[in-house]
C-alpha positions as CSV (number, residue, x, y, z in Angstrom):
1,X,-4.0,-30.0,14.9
2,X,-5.0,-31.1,11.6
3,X,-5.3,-29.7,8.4
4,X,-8.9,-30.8,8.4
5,X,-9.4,-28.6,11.5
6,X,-7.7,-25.1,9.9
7,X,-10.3,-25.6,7.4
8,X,-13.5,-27.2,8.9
9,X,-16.2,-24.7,7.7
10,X,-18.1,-22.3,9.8
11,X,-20.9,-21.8,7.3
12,X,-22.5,-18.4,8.8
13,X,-19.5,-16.7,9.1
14,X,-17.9,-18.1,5.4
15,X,-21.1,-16.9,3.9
16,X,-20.8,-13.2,5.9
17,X,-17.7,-13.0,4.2
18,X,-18.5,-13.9,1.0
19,X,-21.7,-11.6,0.7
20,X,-19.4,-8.8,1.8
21,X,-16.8,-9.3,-0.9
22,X,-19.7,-9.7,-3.7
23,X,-20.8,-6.6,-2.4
24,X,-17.5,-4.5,-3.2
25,X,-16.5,-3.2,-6.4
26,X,-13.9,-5.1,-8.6
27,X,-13.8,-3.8,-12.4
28,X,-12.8,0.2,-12.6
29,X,-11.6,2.3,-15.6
30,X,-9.2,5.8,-14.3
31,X,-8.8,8.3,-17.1
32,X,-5.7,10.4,-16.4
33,X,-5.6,14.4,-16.7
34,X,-7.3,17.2,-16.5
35,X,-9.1,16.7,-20.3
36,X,-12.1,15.2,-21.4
37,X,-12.8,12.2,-19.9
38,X,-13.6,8.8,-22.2
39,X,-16.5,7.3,-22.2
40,X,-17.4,4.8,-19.2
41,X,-13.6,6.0,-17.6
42,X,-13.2,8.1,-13.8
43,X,-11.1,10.7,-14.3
44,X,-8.4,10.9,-11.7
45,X,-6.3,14.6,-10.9
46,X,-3.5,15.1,-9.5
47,X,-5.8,16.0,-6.2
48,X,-7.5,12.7,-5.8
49,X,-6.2,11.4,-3.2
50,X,-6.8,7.8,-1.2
51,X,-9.6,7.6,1.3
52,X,-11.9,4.5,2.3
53,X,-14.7,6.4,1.2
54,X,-13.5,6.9,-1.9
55,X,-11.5,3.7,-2.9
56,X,-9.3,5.1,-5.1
57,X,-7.1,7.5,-5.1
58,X,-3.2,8.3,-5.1
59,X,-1.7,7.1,-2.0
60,X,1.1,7.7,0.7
61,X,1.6,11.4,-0.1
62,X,2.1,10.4,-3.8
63,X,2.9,14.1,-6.3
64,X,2.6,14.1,-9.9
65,X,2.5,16.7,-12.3
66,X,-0.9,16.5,-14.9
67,X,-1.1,17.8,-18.7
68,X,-3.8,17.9,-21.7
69,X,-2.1,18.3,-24.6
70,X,-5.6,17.8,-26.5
71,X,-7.0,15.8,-29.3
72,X,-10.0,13.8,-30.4
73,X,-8.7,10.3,-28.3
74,X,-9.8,11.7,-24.9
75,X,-8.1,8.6,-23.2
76,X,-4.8,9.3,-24.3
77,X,-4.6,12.9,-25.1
78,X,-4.2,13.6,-21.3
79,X,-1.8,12.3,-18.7
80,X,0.0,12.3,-15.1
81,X,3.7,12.0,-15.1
82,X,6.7,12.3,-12.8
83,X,10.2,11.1,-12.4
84,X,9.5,10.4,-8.5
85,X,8.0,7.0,-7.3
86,X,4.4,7.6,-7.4
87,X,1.6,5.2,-6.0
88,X,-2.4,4.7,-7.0
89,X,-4.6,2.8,-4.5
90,X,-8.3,1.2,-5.2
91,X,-9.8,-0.9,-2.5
92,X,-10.5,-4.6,-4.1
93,X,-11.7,-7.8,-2.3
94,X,-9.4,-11.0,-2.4
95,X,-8.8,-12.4,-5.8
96,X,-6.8,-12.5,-9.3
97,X,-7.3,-9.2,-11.3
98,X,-6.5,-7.9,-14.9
99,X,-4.2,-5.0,-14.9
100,X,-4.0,-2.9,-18.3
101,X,-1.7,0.8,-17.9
102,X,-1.3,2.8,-20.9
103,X,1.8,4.8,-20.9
104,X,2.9,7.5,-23.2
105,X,3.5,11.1,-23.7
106,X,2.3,12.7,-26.7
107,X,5.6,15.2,-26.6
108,X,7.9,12.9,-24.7
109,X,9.7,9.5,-24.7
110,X,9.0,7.7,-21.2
111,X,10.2,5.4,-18.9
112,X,8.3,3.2,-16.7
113,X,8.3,0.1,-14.0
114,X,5.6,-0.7,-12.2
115,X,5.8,-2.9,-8.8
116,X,2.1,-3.7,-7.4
117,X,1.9,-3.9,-3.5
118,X,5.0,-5.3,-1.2
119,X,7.1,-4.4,-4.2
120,X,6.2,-7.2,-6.2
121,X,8.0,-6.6,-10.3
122,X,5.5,-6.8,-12.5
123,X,6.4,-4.6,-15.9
124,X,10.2,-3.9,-15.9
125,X,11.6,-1.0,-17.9
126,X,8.9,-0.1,-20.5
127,X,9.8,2.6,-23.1
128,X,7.4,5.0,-25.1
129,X,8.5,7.2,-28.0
130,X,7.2,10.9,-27.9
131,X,3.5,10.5,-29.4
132,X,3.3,6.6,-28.6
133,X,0.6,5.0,-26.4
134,X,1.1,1.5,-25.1
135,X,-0.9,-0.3,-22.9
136,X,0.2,-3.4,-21.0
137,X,-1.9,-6.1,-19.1
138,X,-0.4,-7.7,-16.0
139,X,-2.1,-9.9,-13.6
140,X,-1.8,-9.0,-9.7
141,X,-3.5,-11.5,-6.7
142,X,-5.1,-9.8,-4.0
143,X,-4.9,-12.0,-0.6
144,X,-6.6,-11.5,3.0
145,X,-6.3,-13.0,5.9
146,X,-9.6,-14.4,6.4
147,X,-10.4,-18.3,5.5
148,X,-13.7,-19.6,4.8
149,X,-15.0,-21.2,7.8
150,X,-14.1,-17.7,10.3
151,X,-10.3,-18.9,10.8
152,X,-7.9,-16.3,10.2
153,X,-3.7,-16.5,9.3
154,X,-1.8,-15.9,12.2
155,X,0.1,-13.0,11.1
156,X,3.4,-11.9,12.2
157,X,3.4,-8.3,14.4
158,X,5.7,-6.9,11.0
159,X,3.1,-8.4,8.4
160,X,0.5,-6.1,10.1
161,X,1.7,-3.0,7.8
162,X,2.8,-4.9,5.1
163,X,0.7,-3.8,2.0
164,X,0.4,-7.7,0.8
165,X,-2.3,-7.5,3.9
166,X,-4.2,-4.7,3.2
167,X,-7.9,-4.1,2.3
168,X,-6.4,-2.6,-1.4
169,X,-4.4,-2.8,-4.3
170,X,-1.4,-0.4,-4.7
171,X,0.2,0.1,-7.9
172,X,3.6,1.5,-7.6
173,X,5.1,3.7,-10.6
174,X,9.1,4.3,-10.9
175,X,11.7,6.1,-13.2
176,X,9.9,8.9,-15.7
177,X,6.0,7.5,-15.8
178,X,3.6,9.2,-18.0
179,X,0.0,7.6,-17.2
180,X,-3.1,7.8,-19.2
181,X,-5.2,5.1,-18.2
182,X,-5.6,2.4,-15.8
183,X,-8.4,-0.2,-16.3
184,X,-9.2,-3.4,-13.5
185,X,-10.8,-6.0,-14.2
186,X,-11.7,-9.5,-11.8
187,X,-10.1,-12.3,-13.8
188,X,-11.9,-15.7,-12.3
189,X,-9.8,-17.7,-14.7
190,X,-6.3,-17.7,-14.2
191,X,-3.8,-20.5,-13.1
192,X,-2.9,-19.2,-9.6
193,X,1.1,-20.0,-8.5
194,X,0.8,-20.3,-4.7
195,X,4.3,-19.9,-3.3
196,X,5.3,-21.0,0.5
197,X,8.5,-20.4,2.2
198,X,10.6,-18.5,4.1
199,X,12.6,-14.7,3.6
200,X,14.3,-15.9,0.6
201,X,10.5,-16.3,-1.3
202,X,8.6,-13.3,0.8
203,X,7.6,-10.3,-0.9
204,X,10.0,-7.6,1.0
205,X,8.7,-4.5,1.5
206,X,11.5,-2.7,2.2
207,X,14.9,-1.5,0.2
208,X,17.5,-3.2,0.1
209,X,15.8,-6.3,0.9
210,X,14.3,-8.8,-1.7
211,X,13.3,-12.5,-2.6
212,X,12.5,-14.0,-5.9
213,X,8.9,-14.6,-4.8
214,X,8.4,-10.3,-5.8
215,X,9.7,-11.1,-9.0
216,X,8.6,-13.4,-11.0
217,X,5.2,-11.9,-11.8
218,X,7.2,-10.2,-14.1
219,X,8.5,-13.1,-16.7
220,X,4.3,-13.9,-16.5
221,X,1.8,-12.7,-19.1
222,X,-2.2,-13.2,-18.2
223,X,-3.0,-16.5,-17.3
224,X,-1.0,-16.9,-14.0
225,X,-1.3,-14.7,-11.1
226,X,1.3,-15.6,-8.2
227,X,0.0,-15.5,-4.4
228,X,2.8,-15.1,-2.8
229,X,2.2,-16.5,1.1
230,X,5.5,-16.9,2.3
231,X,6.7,-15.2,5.3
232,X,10.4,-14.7,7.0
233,X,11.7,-17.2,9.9
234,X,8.8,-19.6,9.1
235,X,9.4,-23.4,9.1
236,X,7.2,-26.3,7.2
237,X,5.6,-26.3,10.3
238,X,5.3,-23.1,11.8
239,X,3.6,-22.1,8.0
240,X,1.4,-24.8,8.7
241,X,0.4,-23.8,12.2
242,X,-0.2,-20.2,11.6
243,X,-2.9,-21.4,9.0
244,X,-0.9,-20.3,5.9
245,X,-1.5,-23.7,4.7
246,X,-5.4,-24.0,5.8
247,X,-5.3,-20.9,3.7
248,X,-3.8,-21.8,0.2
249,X,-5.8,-24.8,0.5
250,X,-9.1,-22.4,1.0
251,X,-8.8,-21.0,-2.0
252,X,-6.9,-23.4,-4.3
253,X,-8.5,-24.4,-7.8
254,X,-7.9,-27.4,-9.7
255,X,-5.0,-26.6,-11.7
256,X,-3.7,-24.7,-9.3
257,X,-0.1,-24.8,-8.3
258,X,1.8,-25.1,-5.0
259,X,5.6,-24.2,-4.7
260,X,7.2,-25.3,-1.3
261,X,10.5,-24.0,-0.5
262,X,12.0,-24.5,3.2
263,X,15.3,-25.4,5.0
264,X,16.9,-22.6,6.2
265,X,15.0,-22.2,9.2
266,X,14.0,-25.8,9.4
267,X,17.6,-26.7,9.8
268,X,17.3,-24.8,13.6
269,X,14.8,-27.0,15.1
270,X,16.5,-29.9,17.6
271,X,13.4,-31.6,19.0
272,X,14.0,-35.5,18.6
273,X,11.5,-35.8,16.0
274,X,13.0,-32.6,14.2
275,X,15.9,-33.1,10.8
276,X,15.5,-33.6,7.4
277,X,14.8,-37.0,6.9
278,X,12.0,-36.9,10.2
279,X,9.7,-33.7,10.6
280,X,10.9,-31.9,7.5
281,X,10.8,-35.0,4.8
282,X,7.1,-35.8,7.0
283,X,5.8,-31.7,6.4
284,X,6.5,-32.1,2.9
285,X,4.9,-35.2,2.2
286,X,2.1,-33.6,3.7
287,X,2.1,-30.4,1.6
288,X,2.0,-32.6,-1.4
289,X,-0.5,-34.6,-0.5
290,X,-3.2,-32.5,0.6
291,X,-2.2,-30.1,-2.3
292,X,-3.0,-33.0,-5.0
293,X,-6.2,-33.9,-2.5
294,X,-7.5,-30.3,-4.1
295,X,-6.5,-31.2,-7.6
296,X,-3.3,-29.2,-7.2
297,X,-0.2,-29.4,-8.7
298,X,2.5,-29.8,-6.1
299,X,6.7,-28.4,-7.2
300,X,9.1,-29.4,-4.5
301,X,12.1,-26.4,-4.6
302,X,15.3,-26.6,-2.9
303,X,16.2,-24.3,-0.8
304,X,18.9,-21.0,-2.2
305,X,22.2,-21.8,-1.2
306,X,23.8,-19.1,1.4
307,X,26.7,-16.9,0.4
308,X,29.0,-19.6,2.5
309,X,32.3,-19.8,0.7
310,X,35.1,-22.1,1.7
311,X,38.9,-22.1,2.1
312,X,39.2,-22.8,-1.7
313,X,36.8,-19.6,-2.8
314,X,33.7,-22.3,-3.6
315,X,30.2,-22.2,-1.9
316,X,30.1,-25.1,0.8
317,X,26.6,-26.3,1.5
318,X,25.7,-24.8,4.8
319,X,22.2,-26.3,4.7
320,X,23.1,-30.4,5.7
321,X,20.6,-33.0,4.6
322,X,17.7,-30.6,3.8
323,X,18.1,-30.3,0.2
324,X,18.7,-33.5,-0.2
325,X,16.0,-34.6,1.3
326,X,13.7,-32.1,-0.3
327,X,15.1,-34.2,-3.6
328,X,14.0,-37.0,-2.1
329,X,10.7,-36.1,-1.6
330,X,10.2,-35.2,-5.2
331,X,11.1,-38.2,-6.6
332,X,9.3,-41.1,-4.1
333,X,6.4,-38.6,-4.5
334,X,7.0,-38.0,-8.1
335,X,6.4,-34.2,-8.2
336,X,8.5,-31.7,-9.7
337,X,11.5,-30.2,-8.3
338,X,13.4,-27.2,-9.2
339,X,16.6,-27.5,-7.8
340,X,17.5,-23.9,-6.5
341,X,19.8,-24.9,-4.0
342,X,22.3,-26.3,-7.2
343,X,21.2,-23.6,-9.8
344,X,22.4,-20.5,-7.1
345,X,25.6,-22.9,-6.0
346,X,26.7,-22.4,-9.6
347,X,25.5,-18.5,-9.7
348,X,27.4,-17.7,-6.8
349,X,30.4,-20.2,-7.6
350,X,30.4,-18.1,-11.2
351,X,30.2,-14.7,-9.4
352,X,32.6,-15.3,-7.3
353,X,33.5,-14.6,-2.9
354,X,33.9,-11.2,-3.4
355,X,31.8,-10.0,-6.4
356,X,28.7,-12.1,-4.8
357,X,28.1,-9.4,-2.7
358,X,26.3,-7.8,-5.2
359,X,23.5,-10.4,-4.8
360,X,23.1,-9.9,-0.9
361,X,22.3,-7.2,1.5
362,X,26.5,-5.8,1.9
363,X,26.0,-2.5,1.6
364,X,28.7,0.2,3.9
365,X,26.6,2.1,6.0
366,X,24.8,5.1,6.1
367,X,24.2,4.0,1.9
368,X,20.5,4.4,3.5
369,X,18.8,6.3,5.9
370,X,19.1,5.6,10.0
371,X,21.5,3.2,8.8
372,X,24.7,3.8,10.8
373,X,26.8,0.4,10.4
374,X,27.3,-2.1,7.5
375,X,24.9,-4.3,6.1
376,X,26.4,-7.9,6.2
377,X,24.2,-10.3,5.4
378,X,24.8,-13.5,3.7
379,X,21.3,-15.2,3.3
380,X,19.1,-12.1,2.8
381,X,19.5,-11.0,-1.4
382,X,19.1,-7.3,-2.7
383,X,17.1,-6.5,-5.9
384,X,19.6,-7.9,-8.4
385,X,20.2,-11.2,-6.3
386,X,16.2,-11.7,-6.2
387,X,15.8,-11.2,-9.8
388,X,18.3,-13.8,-10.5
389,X,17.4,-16.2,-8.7
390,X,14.0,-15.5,-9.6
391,X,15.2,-16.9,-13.4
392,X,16.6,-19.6,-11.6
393,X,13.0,-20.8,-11.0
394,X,11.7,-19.5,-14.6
395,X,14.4,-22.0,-15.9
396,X,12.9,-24.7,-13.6
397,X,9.9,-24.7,-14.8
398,X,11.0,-24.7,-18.0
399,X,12.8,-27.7,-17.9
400,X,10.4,-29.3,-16.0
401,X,8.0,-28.8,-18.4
402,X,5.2,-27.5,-16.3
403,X,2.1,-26.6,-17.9
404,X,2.9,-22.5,-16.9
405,X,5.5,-22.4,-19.2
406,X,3.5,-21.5,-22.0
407,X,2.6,-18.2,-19.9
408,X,6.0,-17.1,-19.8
409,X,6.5,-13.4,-21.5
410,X,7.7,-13.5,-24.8
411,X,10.4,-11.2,-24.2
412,X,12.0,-13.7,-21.8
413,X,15.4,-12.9,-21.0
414,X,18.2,-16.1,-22.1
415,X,19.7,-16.8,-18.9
416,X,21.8,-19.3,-17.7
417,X,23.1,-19.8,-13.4
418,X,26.4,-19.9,-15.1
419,X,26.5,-16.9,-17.3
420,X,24.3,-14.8,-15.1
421,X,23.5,-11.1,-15.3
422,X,26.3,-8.1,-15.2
423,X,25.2,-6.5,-11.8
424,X,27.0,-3.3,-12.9
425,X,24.6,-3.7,-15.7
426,X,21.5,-4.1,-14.0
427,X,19.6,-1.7,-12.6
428,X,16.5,-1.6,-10.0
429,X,14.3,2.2,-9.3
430,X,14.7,1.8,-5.7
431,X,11.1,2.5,-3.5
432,X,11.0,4.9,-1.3
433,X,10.4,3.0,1.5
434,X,13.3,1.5,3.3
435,X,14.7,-0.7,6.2
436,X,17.8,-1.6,8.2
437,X,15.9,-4.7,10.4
438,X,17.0,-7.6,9.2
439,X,14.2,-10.2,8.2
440,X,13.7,-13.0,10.5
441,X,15.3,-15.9,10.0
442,X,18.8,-16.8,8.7
């Protein structure tokens, strides 16, 4: 089937759609506490909890402690804080939206990282003094599976419960969060980073698990919102033929950008039309092609070298002709590439066999619950290993010189594959949620 075909429209049923999500509510301003309530602000309790009805709300049994410690600012004079994970739901139709928190405590220094749905990083470790107020702005993408014309993405039986998939946005708050405000806004004009791959670029929802797609929102300021599509164990082709594709393309803006990353699972498929230089070097192609045919701006990346170490204690390239080929592609099609297969080759080289670990799934078991034997796994990458590689790309794109860069934060970490983060150092608020099922593919 053709990628005309995933797309052809269905008028009627496109224009059901879009009448129902111009009917929904998508700019909302929460005032925290129990205290007077600022102008044009909701106030949220501690008892306001999630329901359709409502569309707001705390979520998934979600405690936190409220105080007014009084004043003539009423936005900031009040708060809800706790040093447990908490979560804050509001139903919102498909799209790029503004994000502004303000943190603080008026009698206490805080600490605060916010993740926003499948445990996608979006502020990292923000500080308040006692009697400071900071807000930040952050940009989250909201996706469905619904594409104009009355096709749908065939989603996975796991992807079902994932909260990438859900009719809502969930805001996630770790380590000691004191909240005052939350304000929402629809944001029509951002560049839009559509990502497609496999379990190394998914957002995971679960602990330990983790890919660098859930983490580079965070080395973003407004102006780019990443939609993360990629799902675990898909090929080129299988992305393609569960509409993942038809479904970027939907959507996609001039402007836009499309990063492809494949291989790992690619690598499995034996039909005689199947390798890297047939099927594989053919899907990409395609990719490209009918990403610039929507005035998009195709980045070819290679695909994350497994932790595969040889008889002499250096990574050996476990993935054959695919990233090759994938550098191949680039250059006769003369898109960017970001060579992630070389950049986490040298990471893992400069961590070392043993000390690697650190970047993958190896943890002894019962480290979390139900789980009663190791964790072993040598393609699948924790927290810290995600966030690594997740600069990786941020120094792709940097030396690639594509127009995003001048939306990185400006409180981007120097980092280099060779001279990468201490993992003793570095340190993730785990979410409460967690798994010991492997993601497909390997």
């Amino acid at each position: 089937m053709s990628i005309q075909q995933f797309i052809k429209p269905f008028v009627v049923l496109g224009l059901l759609t879009n009448l129902s999500q111009a009917q929904q509510k998508t700019n909302y301003k929460f005032d925290f506490g129990p205290g007077k309530v600022a102008q044009g602000y909701t106030q949220v309790l501690p008892t306001d909890t999630y329901s359709k009805e409502k569309g707001w709300g705390f979520d998934f049994d979600s405690k936190v402690n409220a105080e007014d410690n009084g004043g003539k600012n009423y936005l900031t004079s009040d708060l809800v804080k706790s040093d447990k994970p908490f979560y804050f739901s509001v139903a919102l139709p498909e799209g790029n939206y503004k994000v502004t928190v303000t943190l603080g405590d008026p009698k206490n220094a805080a600490l605060t990282t916010v993740k926003a749905e499948s445990r996608r990083l979006m502020l990292e470790n923000i500080k308040t003094t006692a009697g400071q107020s900071l807000s930040k702005t952050f940009v989250v993408n909201i996706k469905d599976k619904n594409i104009i014309g009355g096709q749908v993405v065939g989603l996975k039986p796991r992807e079902l419960t994932k909260l990438d998939w859900d009719d809502k946005l969930t805001l996630e708050f770790d380590q000691q969060t004191a909240l005052q405000a939350i304000e929402i806004t629809k944001a029509e004009d951002q560049v839009t980073v559509f990502l497609a791959g496999n379990s190394t670029v998914v957002n995971q929802d679960d602990e330990p698990w983790a890919s660098w797609g859930q983490m580079i929102p965070r080395f973003f300021k407004p102006g780019v919102a990443i939609a993360n599509h990629a799902e675990s164990g898909l090929t080129l082709g299988s992305f393609a033929g569960s509409r993942r594709l038809a479904k970027i393309l939907s959507i996609m803006k001039p402007g836009d950008y499309l990063f492809v990353e494949f291989g790992h699972n690619d690598q499995k498929e034996k039909g005689p039309d199947d390798g890297a230089y047939k099927s594989y070097t053919n899907r990409l192609k395609t990719f490209i092609s009918e990403t610039k045919k929507k005035g998009g701006i195709p980045v070819i990346v290679t695909s994350t070298s497994r932790r595969s170490f040889g008889p002499d204690g250096k990574i050996v390239n476990s993935l054959g002709d695919f990233p090759e080929a994938a550098r191949k592609v680039a250059a006769e099609e003369k898109v960017a590439l970001i060579d992630l297969n070389a950049m986490t080759t040298t990471l893992f080289n400069t961590l070392g066999e043993e000390p690697s670990k650190k970047a993958f799934v190896h943890y002894p078991a019962n480290s979390y619950p139900g789980q009663d034997k190791a964790l072993a796994d040598n393609t699948h990458f924790n927290p810290y290993g995600a966030y690594e590689i997740a600069q990786c790309i941020i120094l792709g794109i940097k030396e690639q010189k594509l127009g995003i860069a001048k939306y990185l934060v400006n409180d981007l970490p120097k980092f280099d594959p060779a001279k990468p983060d201490d993992a003793n150092n570095w340190h993730w608020p785990e979410s409460p949620k967690s798994s010991v099922v492997k993601p497909d593919g390997n």
